[in-house]
PDB file of N, CA, C and O in Angstrom:
ATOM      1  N   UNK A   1      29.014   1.446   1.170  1.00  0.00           N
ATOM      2  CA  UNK A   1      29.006   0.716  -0.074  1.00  0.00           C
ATOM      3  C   UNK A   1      30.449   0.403  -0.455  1.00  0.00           C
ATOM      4  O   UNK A   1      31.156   1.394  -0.638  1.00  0.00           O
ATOM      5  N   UNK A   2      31.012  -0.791  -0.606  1.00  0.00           N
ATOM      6  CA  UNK A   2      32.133  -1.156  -1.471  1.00  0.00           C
ATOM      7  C   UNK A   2      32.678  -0.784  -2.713  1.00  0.00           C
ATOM      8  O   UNK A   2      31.784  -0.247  -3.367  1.00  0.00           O
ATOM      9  N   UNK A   3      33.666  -0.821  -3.296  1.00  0.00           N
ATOM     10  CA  UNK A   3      33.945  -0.222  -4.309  1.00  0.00           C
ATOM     11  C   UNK A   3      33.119  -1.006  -5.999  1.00  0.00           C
ATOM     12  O   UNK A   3      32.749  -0.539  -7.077  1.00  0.00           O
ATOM     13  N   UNK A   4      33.160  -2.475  -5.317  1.00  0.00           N
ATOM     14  CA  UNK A   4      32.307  -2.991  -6.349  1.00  0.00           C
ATOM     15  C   UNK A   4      30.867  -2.463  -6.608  1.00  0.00           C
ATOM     16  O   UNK A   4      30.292  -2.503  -7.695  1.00  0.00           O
ATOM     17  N   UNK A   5      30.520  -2.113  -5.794  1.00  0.00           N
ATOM     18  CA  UNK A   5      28.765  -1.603  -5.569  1.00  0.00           C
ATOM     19  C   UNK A   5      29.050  -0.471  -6.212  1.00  0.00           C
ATOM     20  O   UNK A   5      28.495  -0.311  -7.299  1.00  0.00           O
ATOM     21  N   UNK A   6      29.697   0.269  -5.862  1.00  0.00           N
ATOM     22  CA  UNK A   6      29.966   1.731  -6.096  1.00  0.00           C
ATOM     23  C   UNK A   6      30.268   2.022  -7.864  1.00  0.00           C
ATOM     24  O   UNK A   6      29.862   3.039  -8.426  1.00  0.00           O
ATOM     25  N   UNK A   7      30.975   1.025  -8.503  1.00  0.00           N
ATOM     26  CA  UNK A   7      31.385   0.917  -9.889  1.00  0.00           C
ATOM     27  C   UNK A   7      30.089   0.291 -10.351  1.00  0.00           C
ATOM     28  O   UNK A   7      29.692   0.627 -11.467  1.00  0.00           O
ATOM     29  N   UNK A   8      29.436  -0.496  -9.711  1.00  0.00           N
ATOM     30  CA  UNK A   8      28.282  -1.094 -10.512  1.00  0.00           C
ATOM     31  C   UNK A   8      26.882  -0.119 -10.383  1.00  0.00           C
ATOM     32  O   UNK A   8      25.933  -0.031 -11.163  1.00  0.00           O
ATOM     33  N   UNK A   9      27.111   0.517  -9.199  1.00  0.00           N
ATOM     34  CA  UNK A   9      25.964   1.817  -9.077  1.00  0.00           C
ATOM     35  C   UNK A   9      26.322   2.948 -10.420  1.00  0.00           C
ATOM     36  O   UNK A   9      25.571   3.492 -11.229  1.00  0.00           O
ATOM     37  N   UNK A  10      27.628   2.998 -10.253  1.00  0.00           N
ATOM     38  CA  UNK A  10      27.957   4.131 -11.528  1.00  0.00           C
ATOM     39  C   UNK A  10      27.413   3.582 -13.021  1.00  0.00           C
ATOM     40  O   UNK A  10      26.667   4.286 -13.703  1.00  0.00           O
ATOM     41  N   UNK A  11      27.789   2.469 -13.387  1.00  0.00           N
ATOM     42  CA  UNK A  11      27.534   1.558 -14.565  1.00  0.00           C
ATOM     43  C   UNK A  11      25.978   1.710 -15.095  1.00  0.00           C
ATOM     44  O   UNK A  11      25.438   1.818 -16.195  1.00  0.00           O
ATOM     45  N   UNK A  12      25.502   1.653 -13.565  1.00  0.00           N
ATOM     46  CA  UNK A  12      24.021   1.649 -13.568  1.00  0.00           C
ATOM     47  C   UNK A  12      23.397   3.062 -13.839  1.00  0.00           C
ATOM     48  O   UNK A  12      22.303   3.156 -14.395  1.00  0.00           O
ATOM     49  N   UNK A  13      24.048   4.060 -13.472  1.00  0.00           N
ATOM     50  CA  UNK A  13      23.302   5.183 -13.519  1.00  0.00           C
ATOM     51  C   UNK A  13      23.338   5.722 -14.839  1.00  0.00           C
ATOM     52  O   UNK A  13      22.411   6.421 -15.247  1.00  0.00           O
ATOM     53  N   UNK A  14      24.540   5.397 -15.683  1.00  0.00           N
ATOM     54  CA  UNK A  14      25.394   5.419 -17.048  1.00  0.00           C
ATOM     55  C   UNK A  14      24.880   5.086 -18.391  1.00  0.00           C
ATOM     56  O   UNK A  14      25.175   5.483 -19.518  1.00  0.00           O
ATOM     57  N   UNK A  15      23.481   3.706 -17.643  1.00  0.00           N
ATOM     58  CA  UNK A  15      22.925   3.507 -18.847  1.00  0.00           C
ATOM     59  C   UNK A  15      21.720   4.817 -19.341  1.00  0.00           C
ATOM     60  O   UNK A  15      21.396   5.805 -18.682  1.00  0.00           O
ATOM     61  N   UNK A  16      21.269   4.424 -20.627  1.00  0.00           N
ATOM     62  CA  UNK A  16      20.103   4.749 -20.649  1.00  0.00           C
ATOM     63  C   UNK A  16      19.193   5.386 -20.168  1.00  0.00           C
ATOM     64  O   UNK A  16      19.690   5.525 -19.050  1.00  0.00           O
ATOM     65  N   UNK A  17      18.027   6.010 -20.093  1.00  0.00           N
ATOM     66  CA  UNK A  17      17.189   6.313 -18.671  1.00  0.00           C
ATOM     67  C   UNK A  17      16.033   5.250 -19.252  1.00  0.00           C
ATOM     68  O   UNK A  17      15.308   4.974 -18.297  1.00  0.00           O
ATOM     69  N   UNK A  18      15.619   4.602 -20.366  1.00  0.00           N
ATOM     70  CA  UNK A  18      14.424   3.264 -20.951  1.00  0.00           C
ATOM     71  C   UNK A  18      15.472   2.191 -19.970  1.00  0.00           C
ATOM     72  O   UNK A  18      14.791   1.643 -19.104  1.00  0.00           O
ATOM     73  N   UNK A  19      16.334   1.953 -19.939  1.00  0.00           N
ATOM     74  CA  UNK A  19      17.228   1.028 -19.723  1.00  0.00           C
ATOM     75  C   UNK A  19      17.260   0.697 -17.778  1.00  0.00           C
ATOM     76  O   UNK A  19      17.235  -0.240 -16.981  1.00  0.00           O
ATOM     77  N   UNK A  20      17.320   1.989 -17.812  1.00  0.00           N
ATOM     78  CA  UNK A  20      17.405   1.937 -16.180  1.00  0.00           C
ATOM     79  C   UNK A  20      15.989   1.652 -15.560  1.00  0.00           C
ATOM     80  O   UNK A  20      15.833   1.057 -14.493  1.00  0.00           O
ATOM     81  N   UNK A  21      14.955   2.152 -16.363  1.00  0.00           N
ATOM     82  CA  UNK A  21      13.419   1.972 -16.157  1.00  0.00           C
ATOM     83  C   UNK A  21      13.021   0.538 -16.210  1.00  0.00           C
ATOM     84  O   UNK A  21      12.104   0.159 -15.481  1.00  0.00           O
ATOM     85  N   UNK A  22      13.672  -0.358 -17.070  1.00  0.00           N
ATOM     86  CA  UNK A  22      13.562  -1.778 -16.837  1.00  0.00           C
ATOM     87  C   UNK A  22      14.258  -2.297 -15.990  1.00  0.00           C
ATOM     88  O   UNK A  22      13.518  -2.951 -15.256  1.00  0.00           O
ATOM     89  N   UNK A  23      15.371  -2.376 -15.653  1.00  0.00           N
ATOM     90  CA  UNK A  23      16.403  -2.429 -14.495  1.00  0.00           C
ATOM     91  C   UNK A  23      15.157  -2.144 -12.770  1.00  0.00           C
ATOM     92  O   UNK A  23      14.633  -2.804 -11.873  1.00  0.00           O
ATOM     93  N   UNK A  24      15.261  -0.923 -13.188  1.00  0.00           N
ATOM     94  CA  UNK A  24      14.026  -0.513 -11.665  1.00  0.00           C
ATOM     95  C   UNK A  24      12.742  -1.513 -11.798  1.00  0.00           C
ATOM     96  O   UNK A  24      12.248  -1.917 -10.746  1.00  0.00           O
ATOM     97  N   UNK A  25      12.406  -1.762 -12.538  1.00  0.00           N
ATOM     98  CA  UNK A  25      11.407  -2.739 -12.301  1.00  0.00           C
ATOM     99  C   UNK A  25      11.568  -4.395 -12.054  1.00  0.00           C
ATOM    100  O   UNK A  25      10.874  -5.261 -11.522  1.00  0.00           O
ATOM    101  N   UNK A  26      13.101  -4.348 -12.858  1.00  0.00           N
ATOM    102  CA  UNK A  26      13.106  -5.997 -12.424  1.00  0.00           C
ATOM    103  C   UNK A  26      13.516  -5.665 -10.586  1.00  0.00           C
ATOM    104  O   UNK A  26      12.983  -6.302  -9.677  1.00  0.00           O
ATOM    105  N   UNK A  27      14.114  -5.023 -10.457  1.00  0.00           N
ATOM    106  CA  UNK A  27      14.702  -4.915  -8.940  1.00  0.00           C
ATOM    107  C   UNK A  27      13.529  -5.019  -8.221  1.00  0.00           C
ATOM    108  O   UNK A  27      13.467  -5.863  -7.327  1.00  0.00           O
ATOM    109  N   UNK A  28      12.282  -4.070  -8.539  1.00  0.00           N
ATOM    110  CA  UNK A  28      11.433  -3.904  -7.806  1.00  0.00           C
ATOM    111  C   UNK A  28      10.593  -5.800  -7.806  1.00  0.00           C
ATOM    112  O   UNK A  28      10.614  -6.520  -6.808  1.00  0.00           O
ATOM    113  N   UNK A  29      10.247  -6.019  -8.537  1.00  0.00           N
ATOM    114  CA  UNK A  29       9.869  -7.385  -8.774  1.00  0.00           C
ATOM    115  C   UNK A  29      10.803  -8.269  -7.937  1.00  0.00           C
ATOM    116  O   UNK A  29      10.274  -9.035  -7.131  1.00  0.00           O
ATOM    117  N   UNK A  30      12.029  -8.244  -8.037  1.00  0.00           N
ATOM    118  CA  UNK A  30      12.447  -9.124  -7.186  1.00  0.00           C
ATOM    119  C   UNK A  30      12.521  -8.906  -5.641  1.00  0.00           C
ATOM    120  O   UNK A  30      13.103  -9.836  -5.082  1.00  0.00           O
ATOM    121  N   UNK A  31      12.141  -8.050  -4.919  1.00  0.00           N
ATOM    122  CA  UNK A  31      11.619  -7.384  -3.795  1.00  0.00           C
ATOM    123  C   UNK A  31      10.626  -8.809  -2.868  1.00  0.00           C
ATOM    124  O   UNK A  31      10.920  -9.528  -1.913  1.00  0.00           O
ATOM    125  N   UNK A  32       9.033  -8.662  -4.004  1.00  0.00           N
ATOM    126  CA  UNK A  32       8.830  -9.523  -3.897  1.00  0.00           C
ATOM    127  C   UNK A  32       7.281  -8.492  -3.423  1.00  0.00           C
ATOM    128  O   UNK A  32       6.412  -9.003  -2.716  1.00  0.00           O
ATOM    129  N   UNK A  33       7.211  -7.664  -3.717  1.00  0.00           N
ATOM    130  CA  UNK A  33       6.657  -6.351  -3.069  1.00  0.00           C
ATOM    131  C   UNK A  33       5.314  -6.469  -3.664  1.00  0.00           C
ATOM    132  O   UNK A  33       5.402  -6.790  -4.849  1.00  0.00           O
ATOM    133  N   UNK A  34       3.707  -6.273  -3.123  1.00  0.00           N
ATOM    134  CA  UNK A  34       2.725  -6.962  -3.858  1.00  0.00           C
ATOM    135  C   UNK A  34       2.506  -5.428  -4.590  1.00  0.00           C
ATOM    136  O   UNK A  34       2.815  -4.271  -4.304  1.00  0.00           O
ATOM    137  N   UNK A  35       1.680  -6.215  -5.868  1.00  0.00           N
ATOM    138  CA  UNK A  35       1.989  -5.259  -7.208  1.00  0.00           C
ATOM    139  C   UNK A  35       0.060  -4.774  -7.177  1.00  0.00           C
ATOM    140  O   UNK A  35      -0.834  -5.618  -7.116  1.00  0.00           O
ATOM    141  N   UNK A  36      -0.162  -3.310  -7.236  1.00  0.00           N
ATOM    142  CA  UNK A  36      -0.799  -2.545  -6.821  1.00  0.00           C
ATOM    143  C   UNK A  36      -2.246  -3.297  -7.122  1.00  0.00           C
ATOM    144  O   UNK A  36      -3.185  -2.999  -6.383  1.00  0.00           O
ATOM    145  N   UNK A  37      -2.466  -4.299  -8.225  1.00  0.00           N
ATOM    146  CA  UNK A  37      -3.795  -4.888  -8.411  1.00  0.00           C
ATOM    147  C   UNK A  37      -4.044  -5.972  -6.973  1.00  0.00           C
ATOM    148  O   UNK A  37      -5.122  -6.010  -6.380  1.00  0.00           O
ATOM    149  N   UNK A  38      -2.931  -6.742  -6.607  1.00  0.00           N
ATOM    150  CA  UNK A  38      -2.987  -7.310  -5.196  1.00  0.00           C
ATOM    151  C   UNK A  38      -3.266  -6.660  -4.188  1.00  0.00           C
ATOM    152  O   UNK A  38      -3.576  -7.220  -3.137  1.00  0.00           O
ATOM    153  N   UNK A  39      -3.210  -5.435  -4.313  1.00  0.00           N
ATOM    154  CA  UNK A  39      -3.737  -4.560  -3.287  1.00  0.00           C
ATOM    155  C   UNK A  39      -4.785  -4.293  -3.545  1.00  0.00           C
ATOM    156  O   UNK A  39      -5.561  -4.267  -2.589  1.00  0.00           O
ATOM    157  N   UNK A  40      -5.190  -4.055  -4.541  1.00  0.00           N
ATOM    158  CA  UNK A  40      -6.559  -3.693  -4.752  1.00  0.00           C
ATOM    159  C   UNK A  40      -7.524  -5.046  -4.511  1.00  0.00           C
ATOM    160  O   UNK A  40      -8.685  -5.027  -4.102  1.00  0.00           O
ATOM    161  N   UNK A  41      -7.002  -5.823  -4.750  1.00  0.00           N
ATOM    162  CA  UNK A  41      -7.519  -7.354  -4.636  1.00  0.00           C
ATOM    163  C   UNK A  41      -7.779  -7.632  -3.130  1.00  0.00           C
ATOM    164  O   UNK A  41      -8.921  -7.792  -2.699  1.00  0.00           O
ATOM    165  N   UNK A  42      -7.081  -7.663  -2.638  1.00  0.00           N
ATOM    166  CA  UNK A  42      -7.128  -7.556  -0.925  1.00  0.00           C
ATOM    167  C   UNK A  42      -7.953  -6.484  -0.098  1.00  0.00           C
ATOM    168  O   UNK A  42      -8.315  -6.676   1.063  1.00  0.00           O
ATOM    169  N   UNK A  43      -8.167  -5.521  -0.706  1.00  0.00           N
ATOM    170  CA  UNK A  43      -8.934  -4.220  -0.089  1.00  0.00           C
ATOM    171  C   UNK A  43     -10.649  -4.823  -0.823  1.00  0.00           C
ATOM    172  O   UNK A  43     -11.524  -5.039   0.016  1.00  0.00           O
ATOM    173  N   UNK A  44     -10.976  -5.031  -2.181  1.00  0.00           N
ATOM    174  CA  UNK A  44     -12.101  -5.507  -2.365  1.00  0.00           C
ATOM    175  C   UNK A  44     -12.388  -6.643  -1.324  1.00  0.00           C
ATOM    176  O   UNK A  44     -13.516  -6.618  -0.830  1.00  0.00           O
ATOM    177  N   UNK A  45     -11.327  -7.880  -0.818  1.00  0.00           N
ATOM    178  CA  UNK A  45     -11.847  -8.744  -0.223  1.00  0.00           C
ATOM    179  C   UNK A  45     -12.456  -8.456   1.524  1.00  0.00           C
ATOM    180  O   UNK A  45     -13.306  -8.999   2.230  1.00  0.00           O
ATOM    181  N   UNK A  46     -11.319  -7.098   1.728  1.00  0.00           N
ATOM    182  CA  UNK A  46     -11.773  -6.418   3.093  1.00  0.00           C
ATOM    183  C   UNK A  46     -13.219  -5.974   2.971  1.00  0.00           C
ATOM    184  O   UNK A  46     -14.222  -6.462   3.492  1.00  0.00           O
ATOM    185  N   UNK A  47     -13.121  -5.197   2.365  1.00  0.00           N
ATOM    186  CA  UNK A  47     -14.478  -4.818   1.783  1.00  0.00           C
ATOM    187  C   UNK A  47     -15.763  -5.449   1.659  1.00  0.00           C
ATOM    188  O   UNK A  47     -16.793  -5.046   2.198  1.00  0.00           O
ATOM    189  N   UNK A  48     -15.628  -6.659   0.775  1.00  0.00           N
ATOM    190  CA  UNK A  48     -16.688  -7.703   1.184  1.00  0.00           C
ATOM    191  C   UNK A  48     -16.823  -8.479   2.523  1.00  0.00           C
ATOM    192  O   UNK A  48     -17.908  -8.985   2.810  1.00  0.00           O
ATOM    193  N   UNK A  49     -15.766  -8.584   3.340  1.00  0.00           N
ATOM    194  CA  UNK A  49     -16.172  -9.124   5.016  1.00  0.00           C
ATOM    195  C   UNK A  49     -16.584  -8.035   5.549  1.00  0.00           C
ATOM    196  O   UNK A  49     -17.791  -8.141   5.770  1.00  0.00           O
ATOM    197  N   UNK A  50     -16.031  -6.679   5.978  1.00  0.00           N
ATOM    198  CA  UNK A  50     -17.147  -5.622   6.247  1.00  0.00           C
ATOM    199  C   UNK A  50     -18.410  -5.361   6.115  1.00  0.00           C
ATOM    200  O   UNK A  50     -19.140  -5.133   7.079  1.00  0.00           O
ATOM    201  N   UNK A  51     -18.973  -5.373   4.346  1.00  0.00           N
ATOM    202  CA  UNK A  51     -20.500  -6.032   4.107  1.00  0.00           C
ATOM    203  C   UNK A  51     -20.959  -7.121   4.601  1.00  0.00           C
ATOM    204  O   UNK A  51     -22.105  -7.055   5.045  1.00  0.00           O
ATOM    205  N   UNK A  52     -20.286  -8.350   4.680  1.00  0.00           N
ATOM    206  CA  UNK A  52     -20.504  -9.627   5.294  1.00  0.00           C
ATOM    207  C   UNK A  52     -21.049  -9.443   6.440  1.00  0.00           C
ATOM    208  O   UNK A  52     -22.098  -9.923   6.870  1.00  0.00           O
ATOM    209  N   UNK A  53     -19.879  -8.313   7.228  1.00  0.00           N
ATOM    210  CA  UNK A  53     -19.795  -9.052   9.008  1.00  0.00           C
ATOM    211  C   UNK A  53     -21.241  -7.695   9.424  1.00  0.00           C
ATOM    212  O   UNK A  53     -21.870  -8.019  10.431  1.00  0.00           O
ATOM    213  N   UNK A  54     -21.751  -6.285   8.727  1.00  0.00           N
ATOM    214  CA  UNK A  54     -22.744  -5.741   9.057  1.00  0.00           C
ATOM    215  C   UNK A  54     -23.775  -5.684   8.526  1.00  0.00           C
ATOM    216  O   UNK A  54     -24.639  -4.868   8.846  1.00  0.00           O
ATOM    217  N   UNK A  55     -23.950  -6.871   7.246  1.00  0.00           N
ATOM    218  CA  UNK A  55     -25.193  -7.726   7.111  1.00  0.00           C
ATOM    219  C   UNK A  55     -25.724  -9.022   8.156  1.00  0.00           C
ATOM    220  O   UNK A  55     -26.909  -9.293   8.350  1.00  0.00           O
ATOM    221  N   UNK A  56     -24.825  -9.572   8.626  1.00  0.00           N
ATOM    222  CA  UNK A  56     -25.020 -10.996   9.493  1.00  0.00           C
ATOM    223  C   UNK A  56     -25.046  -9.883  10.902  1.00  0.00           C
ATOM    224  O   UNK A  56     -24.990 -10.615  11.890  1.00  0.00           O
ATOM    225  N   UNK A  57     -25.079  -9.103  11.138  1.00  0.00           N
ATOM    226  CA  UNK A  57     -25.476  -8.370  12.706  1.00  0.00           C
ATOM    227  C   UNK A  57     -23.609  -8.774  12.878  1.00  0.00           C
ATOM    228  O   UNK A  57     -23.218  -7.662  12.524  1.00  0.00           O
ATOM    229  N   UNK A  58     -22.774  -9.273  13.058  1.00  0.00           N
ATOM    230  CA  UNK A  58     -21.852  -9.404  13.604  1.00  0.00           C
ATOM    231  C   UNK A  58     -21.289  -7.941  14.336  1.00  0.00           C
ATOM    232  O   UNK A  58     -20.772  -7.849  15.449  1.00  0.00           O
ATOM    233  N   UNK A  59     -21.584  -6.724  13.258  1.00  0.00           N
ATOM    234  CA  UNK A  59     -20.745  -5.196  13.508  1.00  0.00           C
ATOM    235  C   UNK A  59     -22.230  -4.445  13.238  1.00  0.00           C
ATOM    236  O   UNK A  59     -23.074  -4.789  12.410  1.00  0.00           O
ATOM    237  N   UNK A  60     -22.297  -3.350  14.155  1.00  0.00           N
ATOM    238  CA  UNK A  60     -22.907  -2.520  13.691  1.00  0.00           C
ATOM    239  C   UNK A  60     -22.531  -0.936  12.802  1.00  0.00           C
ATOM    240  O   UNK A  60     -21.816  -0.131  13.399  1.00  0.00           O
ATOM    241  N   UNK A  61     -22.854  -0.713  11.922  1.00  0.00           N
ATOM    242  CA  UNK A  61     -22.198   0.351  11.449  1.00  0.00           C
ATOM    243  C   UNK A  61     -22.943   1.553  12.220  1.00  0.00           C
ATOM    244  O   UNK A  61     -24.110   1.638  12.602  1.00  0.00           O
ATOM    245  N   UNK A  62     -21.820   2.488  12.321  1.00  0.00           N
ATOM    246  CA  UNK A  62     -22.240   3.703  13.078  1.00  0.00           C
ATOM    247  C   UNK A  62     -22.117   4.963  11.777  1.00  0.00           C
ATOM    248  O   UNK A  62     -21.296   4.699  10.898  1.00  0.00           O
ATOM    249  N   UNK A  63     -22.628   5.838  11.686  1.00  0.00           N
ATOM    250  CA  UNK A  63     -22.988   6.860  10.902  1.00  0.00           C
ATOM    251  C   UNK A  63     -21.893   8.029  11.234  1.00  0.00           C
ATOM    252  O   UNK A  63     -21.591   8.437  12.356  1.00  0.00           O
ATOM    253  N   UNK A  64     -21.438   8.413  10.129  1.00  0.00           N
ATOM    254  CA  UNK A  64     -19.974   9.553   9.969  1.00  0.00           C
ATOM    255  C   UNK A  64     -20.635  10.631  10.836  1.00  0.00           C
ATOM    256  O   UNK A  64     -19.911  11.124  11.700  1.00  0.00           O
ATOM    257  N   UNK A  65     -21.456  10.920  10.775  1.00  0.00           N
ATOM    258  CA  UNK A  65     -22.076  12.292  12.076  1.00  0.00           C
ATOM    259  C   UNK A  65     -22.126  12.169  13.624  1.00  0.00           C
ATOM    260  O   UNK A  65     -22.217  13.052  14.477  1.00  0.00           O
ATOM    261  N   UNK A  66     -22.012  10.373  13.775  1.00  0.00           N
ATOM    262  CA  UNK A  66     -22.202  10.258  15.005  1.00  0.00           C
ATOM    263  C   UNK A  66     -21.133   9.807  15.476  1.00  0.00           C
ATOM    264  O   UNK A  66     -21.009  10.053  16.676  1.00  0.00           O
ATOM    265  N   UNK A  67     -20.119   9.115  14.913  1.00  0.00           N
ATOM    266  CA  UNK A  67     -18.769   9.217  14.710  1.00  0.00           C
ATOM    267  C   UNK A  67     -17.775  10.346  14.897  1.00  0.00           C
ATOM    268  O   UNK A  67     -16.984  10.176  15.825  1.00  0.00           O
ATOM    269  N   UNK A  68     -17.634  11.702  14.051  1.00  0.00           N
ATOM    270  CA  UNK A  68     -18.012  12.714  14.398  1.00  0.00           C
ATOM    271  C   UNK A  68     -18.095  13.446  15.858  1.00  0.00           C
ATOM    272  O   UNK A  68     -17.124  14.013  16.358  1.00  0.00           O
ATOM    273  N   UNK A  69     -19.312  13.367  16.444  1.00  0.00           N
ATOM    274  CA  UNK A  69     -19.850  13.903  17.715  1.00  0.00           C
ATOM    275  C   UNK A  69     -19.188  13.135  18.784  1.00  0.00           C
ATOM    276  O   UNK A  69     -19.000  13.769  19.823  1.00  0.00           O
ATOM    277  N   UNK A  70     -18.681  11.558  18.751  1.00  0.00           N
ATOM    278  CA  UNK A  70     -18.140  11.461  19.512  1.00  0.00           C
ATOM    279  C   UNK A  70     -16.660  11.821  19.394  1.00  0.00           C
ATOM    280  O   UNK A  70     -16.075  11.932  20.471  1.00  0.00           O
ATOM    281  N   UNK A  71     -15.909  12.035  18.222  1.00  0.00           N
ATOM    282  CA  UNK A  71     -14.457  12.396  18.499  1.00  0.00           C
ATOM    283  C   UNK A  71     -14.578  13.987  19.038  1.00  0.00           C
ATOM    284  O   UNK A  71     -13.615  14.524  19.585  1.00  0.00           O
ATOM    285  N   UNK A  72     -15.855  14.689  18.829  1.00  0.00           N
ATOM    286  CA  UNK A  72     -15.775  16.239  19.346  1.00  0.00           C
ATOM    287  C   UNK A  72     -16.090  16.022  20.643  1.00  0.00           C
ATOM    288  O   UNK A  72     -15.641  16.913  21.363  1.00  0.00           O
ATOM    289  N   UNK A  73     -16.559  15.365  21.092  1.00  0.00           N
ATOM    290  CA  UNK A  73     -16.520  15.272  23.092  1.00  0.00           C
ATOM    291  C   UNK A  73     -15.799  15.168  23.584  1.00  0.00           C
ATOM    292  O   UNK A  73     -15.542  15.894  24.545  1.00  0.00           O
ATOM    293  N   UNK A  74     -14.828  13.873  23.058  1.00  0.00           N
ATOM    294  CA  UNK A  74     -13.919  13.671  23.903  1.00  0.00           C
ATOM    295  C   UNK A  74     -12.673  14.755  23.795  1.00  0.00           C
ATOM    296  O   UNK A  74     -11.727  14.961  24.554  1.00  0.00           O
ATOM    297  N   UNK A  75     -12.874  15.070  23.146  1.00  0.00           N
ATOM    298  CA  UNK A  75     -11.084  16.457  22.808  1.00  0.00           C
ATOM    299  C   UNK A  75     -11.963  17.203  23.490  1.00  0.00           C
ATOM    300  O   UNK A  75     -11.316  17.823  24.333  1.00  0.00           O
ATOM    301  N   UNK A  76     -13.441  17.544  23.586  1.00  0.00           N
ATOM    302  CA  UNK A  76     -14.024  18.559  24.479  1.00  0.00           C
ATOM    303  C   UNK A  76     -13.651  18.765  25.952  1.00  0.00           C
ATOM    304  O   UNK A  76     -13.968  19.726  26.652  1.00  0.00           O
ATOM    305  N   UNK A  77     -13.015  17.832  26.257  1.00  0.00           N
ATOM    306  CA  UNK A  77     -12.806  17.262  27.869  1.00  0.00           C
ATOM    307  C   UNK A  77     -11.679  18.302  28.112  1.00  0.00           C
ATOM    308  O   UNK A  77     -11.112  18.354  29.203  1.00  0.00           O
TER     309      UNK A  77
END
């Protein structure tokens, strides 16, 4: 880090801790980083092609017990 970074990291740590809490969020925002409802938004839409694709036969769903029995065979080996 440069000395400018280094004086402006200090400046920064200097304020406030409400102050620095807005600071951390604009930083984080400008990232560009998707904000936790977009995730949730994206996991519902996974979610509905999963229902989609093992209602239309595309996938068959297999059952957590039988799922299961096969990861215990194969480490059985």
């Amino acid at each position: 880090m440069n000395e400018l970074n280094e004086k402006l990291l200090q400046e920064v740590l200097s304020l406030p801790s409400h102050l620095r809490t807005i600071l951390i969020d604009k930083l984080i925002e400008s990232l560009n980083i998707p904000i936790q409802k977009e995730i949730d938004d994206l996991w519902a839409e996974e979610a509905e092609k999963r229902v989609s694709d093992i209602n239309s036969g595309k996938v068959k769903a297999i059952s957590g017990e039988k799922v299961f029995e096969e990861i215990q065979s194969r480490f059985k080996k």
